[in-house]
Backbone and ligand atoms as CSV (ligand in chain L), in Angstrom:
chain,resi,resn,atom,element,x,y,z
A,1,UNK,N,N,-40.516,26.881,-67.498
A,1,UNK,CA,C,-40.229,25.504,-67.915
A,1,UNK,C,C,-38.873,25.458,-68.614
A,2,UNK,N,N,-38.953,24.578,-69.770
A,2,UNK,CA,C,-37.425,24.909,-70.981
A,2,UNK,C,C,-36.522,23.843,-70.316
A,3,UNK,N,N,-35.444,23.921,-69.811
A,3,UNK,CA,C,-34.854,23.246,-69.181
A,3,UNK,C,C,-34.344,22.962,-68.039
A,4,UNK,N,N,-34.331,22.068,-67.657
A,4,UNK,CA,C,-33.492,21.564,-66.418
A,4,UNK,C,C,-32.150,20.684,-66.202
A,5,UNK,N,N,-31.613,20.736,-65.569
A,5,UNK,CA,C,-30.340,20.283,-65.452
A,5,UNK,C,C,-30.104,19.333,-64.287
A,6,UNK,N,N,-29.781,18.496,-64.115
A,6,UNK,CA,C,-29.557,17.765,-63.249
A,6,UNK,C,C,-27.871,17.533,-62.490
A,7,UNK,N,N,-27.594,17.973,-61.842
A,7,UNK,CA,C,-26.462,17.734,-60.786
A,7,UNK,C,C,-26.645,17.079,-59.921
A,8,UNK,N,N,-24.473,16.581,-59.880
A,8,UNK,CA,C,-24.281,15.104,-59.170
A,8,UNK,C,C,-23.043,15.682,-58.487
A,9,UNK,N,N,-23.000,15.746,-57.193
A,9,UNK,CA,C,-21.591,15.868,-56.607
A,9,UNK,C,C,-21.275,14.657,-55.988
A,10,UNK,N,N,-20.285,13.968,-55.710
A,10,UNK,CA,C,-19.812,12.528,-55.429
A,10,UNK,C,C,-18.425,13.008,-55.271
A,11,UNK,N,N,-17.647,11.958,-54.419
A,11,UNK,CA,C,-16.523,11.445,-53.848
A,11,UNK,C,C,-16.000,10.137,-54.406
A,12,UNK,N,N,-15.492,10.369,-55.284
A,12,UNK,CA,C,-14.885,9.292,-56.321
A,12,UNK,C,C,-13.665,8.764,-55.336
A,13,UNK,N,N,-13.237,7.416,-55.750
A,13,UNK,CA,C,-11.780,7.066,-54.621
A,13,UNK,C,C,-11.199,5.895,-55.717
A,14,UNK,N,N,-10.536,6.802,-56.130
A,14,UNK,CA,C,-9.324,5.686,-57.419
A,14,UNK,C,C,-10.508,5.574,-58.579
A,15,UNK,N,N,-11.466,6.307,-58.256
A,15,UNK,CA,C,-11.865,5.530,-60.131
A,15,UNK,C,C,-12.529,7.260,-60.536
A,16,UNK,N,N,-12.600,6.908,-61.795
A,16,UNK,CA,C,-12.793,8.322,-62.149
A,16,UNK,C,C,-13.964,8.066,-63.978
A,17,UNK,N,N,-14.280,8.736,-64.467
A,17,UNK,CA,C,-15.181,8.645,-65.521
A,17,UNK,C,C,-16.325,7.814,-65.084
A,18,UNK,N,N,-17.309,8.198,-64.194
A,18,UNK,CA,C,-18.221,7.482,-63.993
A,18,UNK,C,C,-19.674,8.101,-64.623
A,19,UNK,N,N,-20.497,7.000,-65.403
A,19,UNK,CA,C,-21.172,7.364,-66.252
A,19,UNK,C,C,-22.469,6.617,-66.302
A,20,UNK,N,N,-23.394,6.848,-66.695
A,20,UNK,CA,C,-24.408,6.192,-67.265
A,20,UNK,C,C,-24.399,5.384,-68.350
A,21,UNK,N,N,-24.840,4.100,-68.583
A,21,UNK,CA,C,-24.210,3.341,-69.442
A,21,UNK,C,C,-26.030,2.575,-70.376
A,22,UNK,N,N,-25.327,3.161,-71.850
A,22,UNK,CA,C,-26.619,2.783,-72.354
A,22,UNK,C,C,-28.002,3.731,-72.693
A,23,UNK,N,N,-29.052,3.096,-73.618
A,23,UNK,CA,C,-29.837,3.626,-73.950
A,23,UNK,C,C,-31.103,2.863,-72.850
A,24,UNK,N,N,-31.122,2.161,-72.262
A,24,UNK,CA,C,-31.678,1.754,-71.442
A,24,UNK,C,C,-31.985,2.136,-69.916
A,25,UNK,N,N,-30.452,3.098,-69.675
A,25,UNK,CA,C,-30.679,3.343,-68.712
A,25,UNK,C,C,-31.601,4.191,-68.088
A,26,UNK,N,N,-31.937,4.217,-66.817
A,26,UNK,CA,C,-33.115,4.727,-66.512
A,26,UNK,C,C,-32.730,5.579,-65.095
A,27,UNK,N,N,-33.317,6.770,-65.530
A,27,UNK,CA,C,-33.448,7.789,-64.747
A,27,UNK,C,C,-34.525,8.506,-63.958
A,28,UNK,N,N,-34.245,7.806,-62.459
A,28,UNK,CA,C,-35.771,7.312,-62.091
A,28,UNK,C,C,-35.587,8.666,-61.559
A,29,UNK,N,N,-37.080,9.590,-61.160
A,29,UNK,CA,C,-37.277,10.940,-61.112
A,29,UNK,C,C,-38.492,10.783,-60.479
A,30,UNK,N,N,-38.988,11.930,-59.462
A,30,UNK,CA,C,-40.369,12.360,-59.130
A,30,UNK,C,C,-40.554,13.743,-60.245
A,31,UNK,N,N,-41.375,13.539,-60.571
A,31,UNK,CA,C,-42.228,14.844,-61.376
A,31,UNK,C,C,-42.901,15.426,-60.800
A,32,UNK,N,N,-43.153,16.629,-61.494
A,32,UNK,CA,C,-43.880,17.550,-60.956
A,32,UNK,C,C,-44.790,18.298,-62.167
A,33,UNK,N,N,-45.564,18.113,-62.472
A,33,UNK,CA,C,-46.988,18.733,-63.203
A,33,UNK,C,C,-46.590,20.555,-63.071
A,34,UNK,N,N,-45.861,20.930,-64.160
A,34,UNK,CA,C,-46.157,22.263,-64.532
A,34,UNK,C,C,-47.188,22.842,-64.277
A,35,UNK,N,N,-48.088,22.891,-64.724
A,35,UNK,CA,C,-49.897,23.106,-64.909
A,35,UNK,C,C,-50.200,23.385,-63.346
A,36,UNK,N,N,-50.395,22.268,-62.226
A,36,UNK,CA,C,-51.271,22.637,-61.560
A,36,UNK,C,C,-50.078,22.213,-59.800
A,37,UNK,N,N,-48.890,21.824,-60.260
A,37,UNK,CA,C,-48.035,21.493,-59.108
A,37,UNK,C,C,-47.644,20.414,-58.693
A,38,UNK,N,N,-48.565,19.192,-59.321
A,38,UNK,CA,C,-48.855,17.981,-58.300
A,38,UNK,C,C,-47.588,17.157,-59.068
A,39,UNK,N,N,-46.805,16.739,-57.149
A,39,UNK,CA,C,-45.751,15.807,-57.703
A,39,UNK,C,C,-46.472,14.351,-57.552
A,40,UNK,N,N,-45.865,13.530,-58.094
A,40,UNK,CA,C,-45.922,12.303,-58.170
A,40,UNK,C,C,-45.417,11.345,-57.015
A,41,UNK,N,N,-46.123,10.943,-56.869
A,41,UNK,CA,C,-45.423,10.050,-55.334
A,41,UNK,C,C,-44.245,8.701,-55.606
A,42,UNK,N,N,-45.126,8.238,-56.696
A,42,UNK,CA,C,-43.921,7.183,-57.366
A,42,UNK,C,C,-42.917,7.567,-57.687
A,43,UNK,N,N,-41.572,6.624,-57.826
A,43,UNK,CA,C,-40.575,7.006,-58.721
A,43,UNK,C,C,-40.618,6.363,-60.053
A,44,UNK,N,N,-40.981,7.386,-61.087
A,44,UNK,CA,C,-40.509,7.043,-62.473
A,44,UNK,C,C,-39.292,7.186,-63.455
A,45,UNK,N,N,-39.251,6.194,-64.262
A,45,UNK,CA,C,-38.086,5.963,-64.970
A,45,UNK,C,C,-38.007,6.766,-66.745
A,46,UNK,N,N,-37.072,7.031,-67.166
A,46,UNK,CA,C,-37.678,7.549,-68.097
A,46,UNK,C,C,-35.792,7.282,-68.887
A,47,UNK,N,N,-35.789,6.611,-70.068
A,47,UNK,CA,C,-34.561,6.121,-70.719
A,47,UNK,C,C,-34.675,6.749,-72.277
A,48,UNK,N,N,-33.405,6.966,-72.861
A,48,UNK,CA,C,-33.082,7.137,-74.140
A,48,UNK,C,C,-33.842,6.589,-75.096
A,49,UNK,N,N,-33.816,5.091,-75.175
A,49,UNK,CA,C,-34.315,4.633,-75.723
A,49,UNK,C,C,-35.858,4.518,-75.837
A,50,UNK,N,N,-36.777,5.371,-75.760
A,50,UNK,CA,C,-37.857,5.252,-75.214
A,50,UNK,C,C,-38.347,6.798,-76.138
A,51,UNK,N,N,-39.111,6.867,-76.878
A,51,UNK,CA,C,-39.374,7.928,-78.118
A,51,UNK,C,C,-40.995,8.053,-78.412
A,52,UNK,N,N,-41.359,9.024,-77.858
A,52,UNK,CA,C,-43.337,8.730,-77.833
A,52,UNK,C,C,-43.242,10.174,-78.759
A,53,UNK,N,N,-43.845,9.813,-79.858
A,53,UNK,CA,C,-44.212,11.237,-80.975
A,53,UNK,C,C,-45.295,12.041,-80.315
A,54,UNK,N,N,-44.674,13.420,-80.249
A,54,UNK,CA,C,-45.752,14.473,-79.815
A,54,UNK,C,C,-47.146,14.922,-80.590
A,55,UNK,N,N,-48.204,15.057,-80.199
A,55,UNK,CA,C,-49.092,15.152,-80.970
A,55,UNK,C,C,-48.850,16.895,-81.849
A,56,UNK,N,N,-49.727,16.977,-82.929
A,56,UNK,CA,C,-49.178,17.820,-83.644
A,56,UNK,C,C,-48.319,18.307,-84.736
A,57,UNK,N,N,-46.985,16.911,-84.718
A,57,UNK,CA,C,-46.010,16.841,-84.938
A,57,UNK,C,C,-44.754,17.676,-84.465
A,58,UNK,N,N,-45.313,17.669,-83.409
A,58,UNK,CA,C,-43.961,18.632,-82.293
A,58,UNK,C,C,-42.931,17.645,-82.231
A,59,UNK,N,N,-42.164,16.929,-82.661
A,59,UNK,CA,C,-41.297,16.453,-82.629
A,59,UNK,C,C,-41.254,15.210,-81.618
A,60,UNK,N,N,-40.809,14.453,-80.643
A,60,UNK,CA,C,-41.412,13.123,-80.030
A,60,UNK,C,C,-40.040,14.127,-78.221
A,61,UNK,N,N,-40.684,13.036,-76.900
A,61,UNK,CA,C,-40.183,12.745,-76.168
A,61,UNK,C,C,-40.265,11.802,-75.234
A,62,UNK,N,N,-39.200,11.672,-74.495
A,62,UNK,CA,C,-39.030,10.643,-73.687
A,62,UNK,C,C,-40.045,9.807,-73.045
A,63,UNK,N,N,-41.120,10.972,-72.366
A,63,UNK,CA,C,-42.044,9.820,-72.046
A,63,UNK,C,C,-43.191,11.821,-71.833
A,64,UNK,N,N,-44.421,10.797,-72.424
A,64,UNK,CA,C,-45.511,11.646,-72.157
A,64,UNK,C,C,-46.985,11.183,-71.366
A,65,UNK,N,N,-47.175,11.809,-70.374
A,65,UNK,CA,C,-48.208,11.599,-69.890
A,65,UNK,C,C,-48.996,12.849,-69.434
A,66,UNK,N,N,-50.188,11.930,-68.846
A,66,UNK,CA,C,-51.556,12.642,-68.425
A,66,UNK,C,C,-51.533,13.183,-66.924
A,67,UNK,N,N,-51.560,14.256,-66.326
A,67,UNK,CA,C,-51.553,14.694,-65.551
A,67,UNK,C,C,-52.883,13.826,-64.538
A,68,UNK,N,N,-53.197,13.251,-63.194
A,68,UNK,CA,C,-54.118,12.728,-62.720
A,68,UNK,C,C,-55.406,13.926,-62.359
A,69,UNK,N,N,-54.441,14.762,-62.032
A,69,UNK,CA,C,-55.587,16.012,-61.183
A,69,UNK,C,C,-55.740,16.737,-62.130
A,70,UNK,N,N,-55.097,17.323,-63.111
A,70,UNK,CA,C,-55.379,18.617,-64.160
A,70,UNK,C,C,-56.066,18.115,-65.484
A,71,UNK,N,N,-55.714,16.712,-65.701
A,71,UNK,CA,C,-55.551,16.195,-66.857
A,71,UNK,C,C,-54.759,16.421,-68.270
A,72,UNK,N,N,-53.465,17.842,-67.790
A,72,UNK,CA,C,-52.967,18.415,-69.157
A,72,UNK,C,C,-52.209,17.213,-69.010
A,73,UNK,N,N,-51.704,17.054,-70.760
A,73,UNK,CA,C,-50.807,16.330,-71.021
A,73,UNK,C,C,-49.201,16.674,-70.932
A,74,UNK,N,N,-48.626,16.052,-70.627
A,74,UNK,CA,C,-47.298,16.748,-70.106
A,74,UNK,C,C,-46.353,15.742,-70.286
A,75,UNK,N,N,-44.917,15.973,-71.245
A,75,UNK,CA,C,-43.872,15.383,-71.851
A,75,UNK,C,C,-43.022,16.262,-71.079
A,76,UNK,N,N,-41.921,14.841,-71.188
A,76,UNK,CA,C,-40.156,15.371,-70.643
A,76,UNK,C,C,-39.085,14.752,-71.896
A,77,UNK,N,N,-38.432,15.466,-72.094
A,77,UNK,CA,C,-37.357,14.360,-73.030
A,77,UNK,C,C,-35.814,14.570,-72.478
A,78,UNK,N,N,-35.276,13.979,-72.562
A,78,UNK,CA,C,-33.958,12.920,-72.400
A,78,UNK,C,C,-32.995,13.914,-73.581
A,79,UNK,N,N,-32.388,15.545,-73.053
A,79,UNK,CA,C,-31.254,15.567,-74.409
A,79,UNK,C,C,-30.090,14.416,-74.171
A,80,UNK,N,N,-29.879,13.897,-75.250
A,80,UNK,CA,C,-28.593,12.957,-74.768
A,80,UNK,C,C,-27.203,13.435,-75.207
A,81,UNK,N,N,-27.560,14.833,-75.518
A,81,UNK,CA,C,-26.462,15.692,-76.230
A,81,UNK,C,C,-25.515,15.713,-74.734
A,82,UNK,N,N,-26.527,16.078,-73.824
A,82,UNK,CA,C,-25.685,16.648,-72.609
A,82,UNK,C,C,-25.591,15.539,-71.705
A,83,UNK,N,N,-25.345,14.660,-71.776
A,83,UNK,CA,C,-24.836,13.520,-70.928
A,83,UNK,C,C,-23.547,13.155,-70.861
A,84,UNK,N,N,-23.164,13.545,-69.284
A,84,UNK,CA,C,-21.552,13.350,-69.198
A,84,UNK,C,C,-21.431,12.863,-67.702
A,85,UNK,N,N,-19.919,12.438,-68.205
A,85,UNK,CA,C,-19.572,12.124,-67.322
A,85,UNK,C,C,-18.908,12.375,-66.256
A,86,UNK,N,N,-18.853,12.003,-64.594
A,86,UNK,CA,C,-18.567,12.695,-63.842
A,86,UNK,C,C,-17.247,12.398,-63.490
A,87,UNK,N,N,-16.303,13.031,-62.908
A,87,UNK,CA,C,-14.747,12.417,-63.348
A,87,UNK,C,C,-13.835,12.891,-61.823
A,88,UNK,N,N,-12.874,12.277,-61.704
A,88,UNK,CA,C,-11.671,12.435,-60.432
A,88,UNK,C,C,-11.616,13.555,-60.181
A,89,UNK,N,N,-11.395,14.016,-61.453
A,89,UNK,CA,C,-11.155,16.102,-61.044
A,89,UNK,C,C,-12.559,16.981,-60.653
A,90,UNK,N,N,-13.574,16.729,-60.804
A,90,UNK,CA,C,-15.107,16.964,-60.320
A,90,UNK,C,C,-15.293,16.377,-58.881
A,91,UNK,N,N,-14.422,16.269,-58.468
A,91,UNK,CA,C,-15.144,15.688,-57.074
A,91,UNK,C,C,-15.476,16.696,-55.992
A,92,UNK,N,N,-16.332,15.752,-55.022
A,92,UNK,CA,C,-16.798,17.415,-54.020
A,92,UNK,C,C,-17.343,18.513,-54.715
A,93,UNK,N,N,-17.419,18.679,-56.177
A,93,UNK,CA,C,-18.156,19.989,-56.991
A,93,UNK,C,C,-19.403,18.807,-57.588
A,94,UNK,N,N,-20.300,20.282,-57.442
A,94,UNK,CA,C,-21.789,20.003,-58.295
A,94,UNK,C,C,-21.373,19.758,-59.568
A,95,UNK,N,N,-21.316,18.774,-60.665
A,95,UNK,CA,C,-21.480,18.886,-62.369
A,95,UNK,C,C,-22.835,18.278,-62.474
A,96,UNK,N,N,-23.083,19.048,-63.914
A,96,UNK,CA,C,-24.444,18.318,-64.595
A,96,UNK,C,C,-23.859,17.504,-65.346
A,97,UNK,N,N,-24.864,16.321,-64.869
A,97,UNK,CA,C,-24.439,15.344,-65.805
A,97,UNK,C,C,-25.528,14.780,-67.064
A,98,UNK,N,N,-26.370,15.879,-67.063
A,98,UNK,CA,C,-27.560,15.374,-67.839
A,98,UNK,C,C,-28.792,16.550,-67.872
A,99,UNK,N,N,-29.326,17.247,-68.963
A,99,UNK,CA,C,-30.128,18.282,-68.916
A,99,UNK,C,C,-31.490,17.290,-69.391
A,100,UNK,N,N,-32.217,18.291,-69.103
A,100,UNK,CA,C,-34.055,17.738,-69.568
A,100,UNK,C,C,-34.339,18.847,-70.034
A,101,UNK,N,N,-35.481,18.235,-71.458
A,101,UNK,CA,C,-36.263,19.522,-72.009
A,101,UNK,C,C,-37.316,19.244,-71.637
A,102,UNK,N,N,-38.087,20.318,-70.819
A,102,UNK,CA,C,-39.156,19.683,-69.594
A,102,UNK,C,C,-40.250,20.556,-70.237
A,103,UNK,N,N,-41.593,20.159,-70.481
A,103,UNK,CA,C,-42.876,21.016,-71.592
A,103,UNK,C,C,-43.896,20.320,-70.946
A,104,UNK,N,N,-43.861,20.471,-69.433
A,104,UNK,CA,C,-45.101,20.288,-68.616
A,104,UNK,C,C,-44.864,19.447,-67.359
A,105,UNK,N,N,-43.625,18.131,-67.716
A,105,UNK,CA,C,-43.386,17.304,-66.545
A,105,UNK,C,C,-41.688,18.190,-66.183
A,106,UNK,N,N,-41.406,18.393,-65.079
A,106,UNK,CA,C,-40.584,18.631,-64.185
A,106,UNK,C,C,-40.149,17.965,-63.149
A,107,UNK,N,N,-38.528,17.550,-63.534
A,107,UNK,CA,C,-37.867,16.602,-62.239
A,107,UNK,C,C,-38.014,17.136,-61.385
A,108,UNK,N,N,-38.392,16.560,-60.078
A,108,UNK,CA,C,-37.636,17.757,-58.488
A,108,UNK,C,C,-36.856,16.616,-58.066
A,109,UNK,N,N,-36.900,15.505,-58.475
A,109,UNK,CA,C,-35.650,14.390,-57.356
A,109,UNK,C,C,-35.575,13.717,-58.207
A,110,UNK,N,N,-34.119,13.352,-57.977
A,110,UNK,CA,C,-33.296,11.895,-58.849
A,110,UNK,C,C,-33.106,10.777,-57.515
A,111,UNK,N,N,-32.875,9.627,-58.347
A,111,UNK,CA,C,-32.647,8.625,-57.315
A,111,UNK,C,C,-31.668,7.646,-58.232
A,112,UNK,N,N,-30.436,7.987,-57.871
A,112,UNK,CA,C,-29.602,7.474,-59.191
A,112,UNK,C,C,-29.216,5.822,-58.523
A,113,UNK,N,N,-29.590,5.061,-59.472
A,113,UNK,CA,C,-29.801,3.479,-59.006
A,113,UNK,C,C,-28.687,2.751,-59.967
A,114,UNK,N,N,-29.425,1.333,-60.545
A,114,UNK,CA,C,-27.634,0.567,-61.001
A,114,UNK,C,C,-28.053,1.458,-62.394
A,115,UNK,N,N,-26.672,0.451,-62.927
A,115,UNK,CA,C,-26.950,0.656,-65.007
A,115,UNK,C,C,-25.104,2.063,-64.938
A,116,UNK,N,N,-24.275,2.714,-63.439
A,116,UNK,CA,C,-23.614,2.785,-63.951
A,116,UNK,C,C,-22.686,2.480,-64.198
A,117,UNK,N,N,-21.286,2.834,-64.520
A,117,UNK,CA,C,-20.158,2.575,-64.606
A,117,UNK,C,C,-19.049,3.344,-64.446
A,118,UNK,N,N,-17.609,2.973,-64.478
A,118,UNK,CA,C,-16.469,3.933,-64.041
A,118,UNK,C,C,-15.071,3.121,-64.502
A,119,UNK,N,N,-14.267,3.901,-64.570
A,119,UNK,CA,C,-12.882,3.032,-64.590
A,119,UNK,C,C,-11.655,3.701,-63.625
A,120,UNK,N,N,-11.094,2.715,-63.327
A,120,UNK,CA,C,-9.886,2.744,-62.367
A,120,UNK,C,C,-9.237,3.708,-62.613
A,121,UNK,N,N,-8.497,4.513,-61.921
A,121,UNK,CA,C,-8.035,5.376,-62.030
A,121,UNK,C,C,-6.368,5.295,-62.978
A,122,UNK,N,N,-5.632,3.973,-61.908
A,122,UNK,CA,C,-4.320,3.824,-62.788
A,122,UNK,C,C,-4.599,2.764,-63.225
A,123,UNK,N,N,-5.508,1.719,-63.243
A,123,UNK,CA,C,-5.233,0.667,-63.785
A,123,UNK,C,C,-6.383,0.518,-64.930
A,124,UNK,N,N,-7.202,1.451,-64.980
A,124,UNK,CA,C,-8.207,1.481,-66.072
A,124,UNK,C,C,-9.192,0.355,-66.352
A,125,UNK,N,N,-8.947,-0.087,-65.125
A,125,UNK,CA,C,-10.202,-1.325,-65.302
A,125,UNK,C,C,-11.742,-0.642,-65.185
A,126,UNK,N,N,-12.121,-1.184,-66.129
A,126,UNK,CA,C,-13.659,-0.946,-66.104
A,126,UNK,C,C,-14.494,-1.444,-65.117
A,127,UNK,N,N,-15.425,-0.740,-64.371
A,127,UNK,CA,C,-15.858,-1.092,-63.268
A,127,UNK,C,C,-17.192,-0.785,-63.538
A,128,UNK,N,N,-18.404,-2.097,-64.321
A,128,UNK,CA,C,-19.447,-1.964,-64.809
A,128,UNK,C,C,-20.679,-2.081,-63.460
A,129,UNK,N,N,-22.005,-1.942,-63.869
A,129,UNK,CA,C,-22.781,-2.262,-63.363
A,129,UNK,C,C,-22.750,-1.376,-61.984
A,130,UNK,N,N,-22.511,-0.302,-61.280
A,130,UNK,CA,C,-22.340,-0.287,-60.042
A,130,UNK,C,C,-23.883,0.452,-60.196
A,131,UNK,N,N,-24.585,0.301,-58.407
A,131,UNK,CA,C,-25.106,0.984,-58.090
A,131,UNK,C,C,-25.061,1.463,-57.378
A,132,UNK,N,N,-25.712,3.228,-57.670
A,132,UNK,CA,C,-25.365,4.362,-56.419
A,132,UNK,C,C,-26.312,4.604,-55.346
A,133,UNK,N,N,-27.414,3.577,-55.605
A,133,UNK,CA,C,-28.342,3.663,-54.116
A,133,UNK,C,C,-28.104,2.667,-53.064
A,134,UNK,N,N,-26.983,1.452,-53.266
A,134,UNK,CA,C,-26.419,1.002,-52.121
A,134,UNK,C,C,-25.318,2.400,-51.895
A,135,UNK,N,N,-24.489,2.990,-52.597
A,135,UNK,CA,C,-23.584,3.785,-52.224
A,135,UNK,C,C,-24.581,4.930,-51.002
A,136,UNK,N,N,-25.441,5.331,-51.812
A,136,UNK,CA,C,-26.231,6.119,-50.714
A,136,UNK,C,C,-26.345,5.506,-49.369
A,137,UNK,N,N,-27.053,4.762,-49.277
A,137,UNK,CA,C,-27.749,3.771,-48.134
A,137,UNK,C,C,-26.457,3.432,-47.589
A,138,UNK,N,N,-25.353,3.000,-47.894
A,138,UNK,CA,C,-23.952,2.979,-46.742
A,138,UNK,C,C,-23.845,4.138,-46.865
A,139,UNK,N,N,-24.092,5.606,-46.759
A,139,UNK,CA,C,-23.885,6.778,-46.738
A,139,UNK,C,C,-22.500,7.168,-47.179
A,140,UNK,N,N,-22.407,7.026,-47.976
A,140,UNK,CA,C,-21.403,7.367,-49.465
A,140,UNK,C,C,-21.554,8.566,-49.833
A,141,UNK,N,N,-20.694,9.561,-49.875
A,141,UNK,CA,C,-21.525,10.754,-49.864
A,141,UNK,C,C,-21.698,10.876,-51.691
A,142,UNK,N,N,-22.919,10.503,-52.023
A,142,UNK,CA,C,-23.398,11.099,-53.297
A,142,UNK,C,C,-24.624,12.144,-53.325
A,143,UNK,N,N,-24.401,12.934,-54.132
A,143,UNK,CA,C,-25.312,13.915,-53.487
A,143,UNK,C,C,-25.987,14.570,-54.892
A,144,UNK,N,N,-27.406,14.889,-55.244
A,144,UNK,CA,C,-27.687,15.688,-56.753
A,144,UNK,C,C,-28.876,16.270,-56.185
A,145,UNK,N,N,-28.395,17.194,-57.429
A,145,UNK,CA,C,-29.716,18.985,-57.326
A,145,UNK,C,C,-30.193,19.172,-58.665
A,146,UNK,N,N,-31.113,19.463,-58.779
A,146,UNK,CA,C,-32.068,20.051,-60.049
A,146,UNK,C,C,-31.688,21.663,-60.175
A,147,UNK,N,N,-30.725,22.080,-61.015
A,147,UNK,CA,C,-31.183,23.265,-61.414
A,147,UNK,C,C,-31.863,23.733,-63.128
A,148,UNK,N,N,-32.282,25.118,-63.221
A,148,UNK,CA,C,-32.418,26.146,-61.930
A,148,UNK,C,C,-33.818,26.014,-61.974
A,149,UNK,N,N,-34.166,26.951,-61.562
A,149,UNK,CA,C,-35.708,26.857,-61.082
A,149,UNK,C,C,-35.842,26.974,-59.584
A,150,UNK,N,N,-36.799,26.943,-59.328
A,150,UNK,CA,C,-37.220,27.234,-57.941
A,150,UNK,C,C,-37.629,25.254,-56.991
A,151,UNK,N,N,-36.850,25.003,-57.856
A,151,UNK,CA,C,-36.983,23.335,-57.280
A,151,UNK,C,C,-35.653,22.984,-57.141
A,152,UNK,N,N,-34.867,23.172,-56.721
A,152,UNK,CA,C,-33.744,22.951,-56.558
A,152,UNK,C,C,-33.667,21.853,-54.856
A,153,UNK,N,N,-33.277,20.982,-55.022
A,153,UNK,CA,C,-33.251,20.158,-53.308
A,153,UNK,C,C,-31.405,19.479,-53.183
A,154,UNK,N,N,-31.372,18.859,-52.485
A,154,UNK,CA,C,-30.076,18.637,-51.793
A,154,UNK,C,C,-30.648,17.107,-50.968
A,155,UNK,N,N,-29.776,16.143,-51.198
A,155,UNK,CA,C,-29.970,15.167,-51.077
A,155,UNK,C,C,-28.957,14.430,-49.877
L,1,ZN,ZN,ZN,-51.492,18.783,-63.317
């Protein structure tokens, strides 16, 4: 378990610092149940702003739930230490743009949707709101991997 990392390779064109914007934003993910394997068929969201106290007093995360088939309980949290941004000079390369401290739920897929943003390259205009699942769907090449672990996929 411990952590995971999430990578984003993309083809930026004149804009560069593109980021996740906000405590709201949401990082929709399939999980995967440590414990007994079982991924989740839905896509769930799971944001900064969003703080569920661990029982025990283990400290709180992002979002905790109940496994359907095992019933263990299983939390993911959101470091927001490691949230960055992906930039002009990163292009065509894998960067992480975001780690998870994963203590039962495990990403295997991202599905990076609106909420981000970027700015122009020479003219520095801010370029809010975009989303990267129309970029996908016109086949844009954006592309992210989960490492490490033995779940690693290619999109
Ligand atoms: Zn389970």
């Amino acid at each position: 378990m411990g952590k995971i990392a999430l990578q984003l390779k993309a083809t930026l064109e004149n804009v560069t610092n593109l980021r996740p914007v906000g405590e709201d934003f949401r990082w929709y993910l399939k999980m995967k149940c440590g414990n007994c394997g079982e991924i989740s068929e839905k896509w769930q969201y799971i944001r900064l702003m969003d703080s569920v106290a661990l029982k025990g007093g283990r400290g709180s995360a992002s979002m905790v739930q109940k496994c359907k088939l095992c019933a263990r309980e299983n939390s993911i949290d959101i470091l927001s230490s490691t949230i960055k941004a992906y930039n002009a000079e990163d292009n065509e390369k894998f960067k992480t743009i975001v780690e998870f401290e994963c203590r039962g739920l495990e990403p295997v897929d991202f599905q990076p949707q609106a909420g981000f943003a970027a700015d122009g390259v020479e003219s520095g205009t801010v370029f809010s709101d975009i989303n990267l699942q129309e970029k996908v769907r016109l086949g844009e090449p954006v592309r992210c991997s989960m490492v490490p672990g033995g779940n690693s996929f290619l999109r």
